[in-house]
One Martini backbone bead per residue (centre of mass of N, CA, C, O) as a GRO file, in nm:
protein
  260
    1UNK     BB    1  -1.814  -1.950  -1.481
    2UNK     BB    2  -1.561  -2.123  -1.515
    3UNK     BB    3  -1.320  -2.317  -1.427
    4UNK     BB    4  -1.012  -2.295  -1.219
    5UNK     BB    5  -0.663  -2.385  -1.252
    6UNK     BB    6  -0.385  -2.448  -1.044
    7UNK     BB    7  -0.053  -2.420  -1.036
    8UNK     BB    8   0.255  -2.504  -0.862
    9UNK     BB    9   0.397  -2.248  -0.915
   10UNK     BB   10   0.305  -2.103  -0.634
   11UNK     BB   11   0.506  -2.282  -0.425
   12UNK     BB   12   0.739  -2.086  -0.632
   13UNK     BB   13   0.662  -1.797  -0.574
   14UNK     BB   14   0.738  -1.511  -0.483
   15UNK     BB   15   0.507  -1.313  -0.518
   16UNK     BB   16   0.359  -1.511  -0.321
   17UNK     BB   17   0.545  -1.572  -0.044
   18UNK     BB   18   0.520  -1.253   0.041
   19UNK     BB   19   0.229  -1.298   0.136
   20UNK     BB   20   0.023  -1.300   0.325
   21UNK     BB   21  -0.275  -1.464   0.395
   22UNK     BB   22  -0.500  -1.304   0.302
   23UNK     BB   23  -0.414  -1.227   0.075
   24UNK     BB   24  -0.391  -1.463  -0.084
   25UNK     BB   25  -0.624  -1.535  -0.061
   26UNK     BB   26  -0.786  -1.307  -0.257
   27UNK     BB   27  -0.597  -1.389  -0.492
   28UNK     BB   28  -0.766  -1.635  -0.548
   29UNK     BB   29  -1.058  -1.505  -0.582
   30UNK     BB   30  -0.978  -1.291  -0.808
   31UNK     BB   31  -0.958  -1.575  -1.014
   32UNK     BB   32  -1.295  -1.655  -0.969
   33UNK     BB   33  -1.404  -1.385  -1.062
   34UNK     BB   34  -1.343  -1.272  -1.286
   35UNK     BB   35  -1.280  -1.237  -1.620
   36UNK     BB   36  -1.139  -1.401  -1.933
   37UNK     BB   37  -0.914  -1.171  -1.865
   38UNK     BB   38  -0.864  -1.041  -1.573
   39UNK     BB   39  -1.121  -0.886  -1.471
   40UNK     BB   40  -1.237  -0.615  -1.247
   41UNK     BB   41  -1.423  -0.428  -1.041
   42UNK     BB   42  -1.231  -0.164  -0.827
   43UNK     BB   43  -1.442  -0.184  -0.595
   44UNK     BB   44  -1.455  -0.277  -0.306
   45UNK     BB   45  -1.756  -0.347  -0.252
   46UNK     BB   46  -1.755  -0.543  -0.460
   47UNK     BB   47  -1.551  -0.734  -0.398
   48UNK     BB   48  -1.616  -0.841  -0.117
   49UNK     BB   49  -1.897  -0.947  -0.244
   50UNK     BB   50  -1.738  -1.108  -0.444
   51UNK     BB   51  -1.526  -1.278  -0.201
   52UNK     BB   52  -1.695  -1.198   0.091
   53UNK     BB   53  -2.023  -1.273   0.178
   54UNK     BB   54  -1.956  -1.395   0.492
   55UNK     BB   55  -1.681  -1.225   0.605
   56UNK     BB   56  -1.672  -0.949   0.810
   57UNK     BB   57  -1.369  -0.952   0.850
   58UNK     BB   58  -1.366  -0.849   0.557
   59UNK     BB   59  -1.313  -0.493   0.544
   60UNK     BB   60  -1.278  -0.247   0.344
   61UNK     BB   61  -0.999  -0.180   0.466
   62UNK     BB   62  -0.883  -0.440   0.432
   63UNK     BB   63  -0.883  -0.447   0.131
   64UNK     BB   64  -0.715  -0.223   0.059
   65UNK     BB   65  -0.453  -0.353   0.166
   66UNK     BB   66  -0.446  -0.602   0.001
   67UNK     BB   67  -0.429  -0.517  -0.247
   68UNK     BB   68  -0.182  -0.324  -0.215
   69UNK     BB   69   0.002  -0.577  -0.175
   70UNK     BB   70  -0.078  -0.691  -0.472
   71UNK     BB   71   0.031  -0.458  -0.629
   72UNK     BB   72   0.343  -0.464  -0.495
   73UNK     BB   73   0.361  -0.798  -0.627
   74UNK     BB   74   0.230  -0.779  -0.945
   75UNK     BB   75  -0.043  -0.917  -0.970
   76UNK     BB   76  -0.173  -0.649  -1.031
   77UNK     BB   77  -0.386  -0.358  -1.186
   78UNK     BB   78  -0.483  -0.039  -1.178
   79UNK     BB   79  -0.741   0.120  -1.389
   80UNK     BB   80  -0.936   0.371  -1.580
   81UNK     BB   81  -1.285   0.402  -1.723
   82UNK     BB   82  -1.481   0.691  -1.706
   83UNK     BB   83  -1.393   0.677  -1.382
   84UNK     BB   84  -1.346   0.383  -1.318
   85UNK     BB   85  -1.275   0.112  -1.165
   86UNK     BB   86  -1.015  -0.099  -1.239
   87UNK     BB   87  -0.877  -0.442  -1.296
   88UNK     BB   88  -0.584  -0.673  -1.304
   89UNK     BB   89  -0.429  -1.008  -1.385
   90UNK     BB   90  -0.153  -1.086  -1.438
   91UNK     BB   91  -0.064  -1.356  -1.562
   92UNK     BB   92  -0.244  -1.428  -1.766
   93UNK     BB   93  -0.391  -1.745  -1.856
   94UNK     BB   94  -0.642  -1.869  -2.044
   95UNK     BB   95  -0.923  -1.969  -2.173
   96UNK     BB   96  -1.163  -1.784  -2.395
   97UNK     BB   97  -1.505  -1.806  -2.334
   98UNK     BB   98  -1.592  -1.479  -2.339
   99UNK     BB   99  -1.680  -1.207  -2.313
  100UNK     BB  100  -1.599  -0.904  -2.181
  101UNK     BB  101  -1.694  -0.692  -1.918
  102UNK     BB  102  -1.438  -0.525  -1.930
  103UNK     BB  103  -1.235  -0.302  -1.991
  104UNK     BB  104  -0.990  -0.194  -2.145
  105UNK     BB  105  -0.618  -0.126  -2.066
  106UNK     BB  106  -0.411   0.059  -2.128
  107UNK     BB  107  -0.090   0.107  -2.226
  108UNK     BB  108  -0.102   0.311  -1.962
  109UNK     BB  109  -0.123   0.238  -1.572
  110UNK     BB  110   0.072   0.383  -1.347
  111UNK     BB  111  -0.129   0.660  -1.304
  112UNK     BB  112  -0.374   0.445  -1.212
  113UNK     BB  113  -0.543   0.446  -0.922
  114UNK     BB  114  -0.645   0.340  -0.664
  115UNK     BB  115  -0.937   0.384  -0.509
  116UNK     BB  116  -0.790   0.551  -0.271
  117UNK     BB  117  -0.554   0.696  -0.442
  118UNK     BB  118  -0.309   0.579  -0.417
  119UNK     BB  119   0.060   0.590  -0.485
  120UNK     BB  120   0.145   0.291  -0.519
  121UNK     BB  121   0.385   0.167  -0.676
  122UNK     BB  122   0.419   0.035  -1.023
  123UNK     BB  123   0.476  -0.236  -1.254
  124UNK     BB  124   0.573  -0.312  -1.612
  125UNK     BB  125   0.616  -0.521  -1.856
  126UNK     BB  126   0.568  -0.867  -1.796
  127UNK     BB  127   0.406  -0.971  -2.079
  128UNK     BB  128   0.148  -1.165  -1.994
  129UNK     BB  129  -0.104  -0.932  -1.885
  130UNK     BB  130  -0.358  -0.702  -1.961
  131UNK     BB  131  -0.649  -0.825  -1.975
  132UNK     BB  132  -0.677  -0.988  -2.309
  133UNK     BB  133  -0.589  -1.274  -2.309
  134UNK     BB  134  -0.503  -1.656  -2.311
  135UNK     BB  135  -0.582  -1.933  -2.496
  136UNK     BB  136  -0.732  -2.015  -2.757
  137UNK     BB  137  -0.596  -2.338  -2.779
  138UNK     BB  138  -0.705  -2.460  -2.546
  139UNK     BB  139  -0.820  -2.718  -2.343
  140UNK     BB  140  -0.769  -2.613  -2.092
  141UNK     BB  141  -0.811  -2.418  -1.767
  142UNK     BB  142  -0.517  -2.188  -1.665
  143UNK     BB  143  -0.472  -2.024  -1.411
  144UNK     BB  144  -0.182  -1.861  -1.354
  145UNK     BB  145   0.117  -1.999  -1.494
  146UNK     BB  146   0.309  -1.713  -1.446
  147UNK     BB  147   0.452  -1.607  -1.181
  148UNK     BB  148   0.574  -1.338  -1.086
  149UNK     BB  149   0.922  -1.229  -1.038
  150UNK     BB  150   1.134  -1.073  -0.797
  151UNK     BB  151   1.362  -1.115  -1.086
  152UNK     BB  152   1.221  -1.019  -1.324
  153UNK     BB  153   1.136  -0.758  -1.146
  154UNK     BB  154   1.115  -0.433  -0.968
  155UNK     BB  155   1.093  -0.415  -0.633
  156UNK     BB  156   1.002  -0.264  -0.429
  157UNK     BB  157   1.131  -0.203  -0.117
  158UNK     BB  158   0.964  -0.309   0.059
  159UNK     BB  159   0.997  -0.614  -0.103
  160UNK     BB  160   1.274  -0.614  -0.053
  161UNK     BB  161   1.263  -0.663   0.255
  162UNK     BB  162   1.080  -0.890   0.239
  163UNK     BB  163   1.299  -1.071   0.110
  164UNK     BB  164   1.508  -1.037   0.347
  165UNK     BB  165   1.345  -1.133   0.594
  166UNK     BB  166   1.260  -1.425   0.496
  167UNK     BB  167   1.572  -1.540   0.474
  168UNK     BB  168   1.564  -1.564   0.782
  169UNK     BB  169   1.204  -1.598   0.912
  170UNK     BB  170   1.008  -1.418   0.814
  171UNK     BB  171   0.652  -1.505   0.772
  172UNK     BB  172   0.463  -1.191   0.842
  173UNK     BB  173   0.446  -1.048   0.584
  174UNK     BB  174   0.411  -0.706   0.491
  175UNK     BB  175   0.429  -0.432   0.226
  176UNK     BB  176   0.189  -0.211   0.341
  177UNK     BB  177   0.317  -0.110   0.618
  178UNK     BB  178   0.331   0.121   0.746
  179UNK     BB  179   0.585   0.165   0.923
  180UNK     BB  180   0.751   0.076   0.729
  181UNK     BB  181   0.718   0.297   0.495
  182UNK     BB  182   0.793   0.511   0.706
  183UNK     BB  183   1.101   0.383   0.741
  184UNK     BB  184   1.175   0.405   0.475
  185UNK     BB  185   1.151   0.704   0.416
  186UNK     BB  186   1.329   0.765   0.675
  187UNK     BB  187   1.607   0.560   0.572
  188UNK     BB  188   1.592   0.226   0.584
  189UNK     BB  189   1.787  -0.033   0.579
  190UNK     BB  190   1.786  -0.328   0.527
  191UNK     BB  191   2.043  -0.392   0.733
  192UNK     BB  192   1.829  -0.313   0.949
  193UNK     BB  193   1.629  -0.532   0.927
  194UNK     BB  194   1.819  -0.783   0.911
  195UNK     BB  195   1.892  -0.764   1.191
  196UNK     BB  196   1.618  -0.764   1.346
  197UNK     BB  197   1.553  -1.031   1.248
  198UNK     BB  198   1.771  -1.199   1.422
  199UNK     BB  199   1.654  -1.075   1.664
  200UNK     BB  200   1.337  -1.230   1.607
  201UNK     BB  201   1.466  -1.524   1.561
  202UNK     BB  202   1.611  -1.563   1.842
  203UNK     BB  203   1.263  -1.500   1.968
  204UNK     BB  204   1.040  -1.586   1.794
  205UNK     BB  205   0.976  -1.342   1.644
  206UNK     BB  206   0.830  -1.101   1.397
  207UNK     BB  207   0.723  -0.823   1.215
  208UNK     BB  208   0.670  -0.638   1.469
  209UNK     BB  209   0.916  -0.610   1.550
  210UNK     BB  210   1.116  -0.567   1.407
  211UNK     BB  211   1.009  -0.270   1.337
  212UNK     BB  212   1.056  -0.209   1.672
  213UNK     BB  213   1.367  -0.172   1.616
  214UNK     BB  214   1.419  -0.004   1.400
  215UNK     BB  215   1.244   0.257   1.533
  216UNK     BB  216   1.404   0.251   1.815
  217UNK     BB  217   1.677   0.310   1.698
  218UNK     BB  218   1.591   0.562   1.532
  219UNK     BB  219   1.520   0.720   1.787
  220UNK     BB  220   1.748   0.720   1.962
  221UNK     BB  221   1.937   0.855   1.764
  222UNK     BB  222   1.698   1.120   1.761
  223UNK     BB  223   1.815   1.229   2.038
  224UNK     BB  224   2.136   1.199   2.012
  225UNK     BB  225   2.162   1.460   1.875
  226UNK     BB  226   2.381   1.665   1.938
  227UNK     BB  227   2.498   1.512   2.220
  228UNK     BB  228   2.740   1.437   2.077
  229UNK     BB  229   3.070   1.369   2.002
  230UNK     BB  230   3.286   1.576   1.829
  231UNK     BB  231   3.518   1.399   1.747
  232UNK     BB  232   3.768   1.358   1.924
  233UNK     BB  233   3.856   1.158   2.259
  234UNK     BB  234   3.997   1.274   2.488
  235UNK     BB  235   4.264   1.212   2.713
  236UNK     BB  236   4.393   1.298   2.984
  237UNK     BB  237   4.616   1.461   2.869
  238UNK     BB  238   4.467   1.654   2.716
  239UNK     BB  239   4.329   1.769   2.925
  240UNK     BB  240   4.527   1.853   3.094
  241UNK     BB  241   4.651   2.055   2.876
  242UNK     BB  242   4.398   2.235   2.812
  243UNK     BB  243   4.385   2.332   3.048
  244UNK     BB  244   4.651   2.494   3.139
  245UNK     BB  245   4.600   2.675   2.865
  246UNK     BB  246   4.318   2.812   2.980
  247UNK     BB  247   4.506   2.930   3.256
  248UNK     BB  248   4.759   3.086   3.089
  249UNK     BB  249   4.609   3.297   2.857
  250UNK     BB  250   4.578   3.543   3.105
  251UNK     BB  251   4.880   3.565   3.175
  252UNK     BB  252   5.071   3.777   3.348
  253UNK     BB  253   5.331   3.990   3.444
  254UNK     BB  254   5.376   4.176   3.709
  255UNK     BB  255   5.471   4.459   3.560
  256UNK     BB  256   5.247   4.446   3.374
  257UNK     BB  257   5.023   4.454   3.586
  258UNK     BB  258   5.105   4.737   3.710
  259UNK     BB  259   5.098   4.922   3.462
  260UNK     BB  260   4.778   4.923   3.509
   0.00000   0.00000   0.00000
């Protein structure tokens, strides 16, 4: 495998801005490891033995996640070949010395699910990188010089979320976090995102604080339904003039009442 340089541009990409730590560093590595297509096996257990053979923190759970997040960034895409899972990385760019180990990828890879099934929307049309190959003439080694940017394609919700809290200062940011998706899933808008993140940076609190605010404003919410006055809320006039009109509504006059 030749070595691979990275350029500066990683250094304003959207795309890369909004990953996590852990994210990021496994990003880095599964350019390491690839193939001169940007492609590889996309079996987890594969990916952690050749991404981190050392590191025991990093469990099948974690990288499955972390995926899902590099995933939902538009920097992967995952495709199936024999029903067996395979991965590319978007915006290859780098000069092909070798042939390719693994399948290319399909022209229509959105319905081939990542190894756990997940279900998380991707998007494509990137332009160049399907794990083709690219820089048939160049004299260096580039990968990934033209990382995607959250302005040149559609980014999902989380996505979308993670980068309207990122410019308030909320920077430990996953866009895979179950609480996130289950938040947006139940109608939580950017808006009730970026006012907790507002008051998370004026606590110095974090990514975790945010989720734990609009949870509990949306739970709080969902008790007082049906308990809330709807409609105007009558003044002390209108009240005392409702009695009166409850208490005279079944009077009758005596005679009227004597015919009884």
């Amino acid at each position: 495998m030749p070595n691979r340089l990275l350029k500066e541009g990683i250094c304003t990409s959207d795309a890369i801005n909004m990953l996590s730590s852990d994210s990021e560093v496994l990003f880095y590595r599964l350019l390491v490891v690839a193939d001169d297509y940007g492609r590889m096996d996309g079996r987890v257990q594969i990916i952690k033995s050749q991404c981190f053979p050392l590191k025991d923190s990093f469990t099948s759970e974690k990288i499955t996640s972390l995926l899902q997040e590099l995933r939902q960034a538009n920097l992967i895409a995952f495709y199936k070949c024999d029903n067996k899972p395979f991965f590319y990385i978007r915006k290859w760019e780098q000069r092909v010395r070798s042939k390719g180990k693994y399948p290319e990828p399909p022209e229509e890879i959105d319905s081939n699910p990542m190894p756990d099934d997940s279900n998380v929307q991707t998007y494509d049309g990137l332009g160049l990188g399907r794990g083709k190959g690219m820089g048939w003439d160049r004299e260096e080694v580039i990968t990934h010089t033209d990382y995607p940017s959250q302005q040149s394609s559609n980014p999902t919700p989380a996505a979308s979320v993670c980068l309207a809290i990122k410019k308030i200062g909320i920077i430990d940011l996953n866009p895979s976090h179950p609480e996130l998706l289950m938040l947006i899933e139940a109608g939580a808008t950017i808006d009730e995102f970026m006012h907790a993140a507002r008051t998370a940076k004026d606590k110095s609190k974090g990514f975790a604080y945010v989720l734990g605010i609009v949870k509990g404003q949306r739970t709080e919410a969902a008790k007082a339904k049906g308990k809330v006055l709807q409609g105007k809320i009558p003044n002390k006039a209108d009240a005392l003039l409702q009695n009166n009109l409850e208490t005279v509504s079944d009077w009758e006059p005596p005679e009227m009442r004597a015919q009884k």
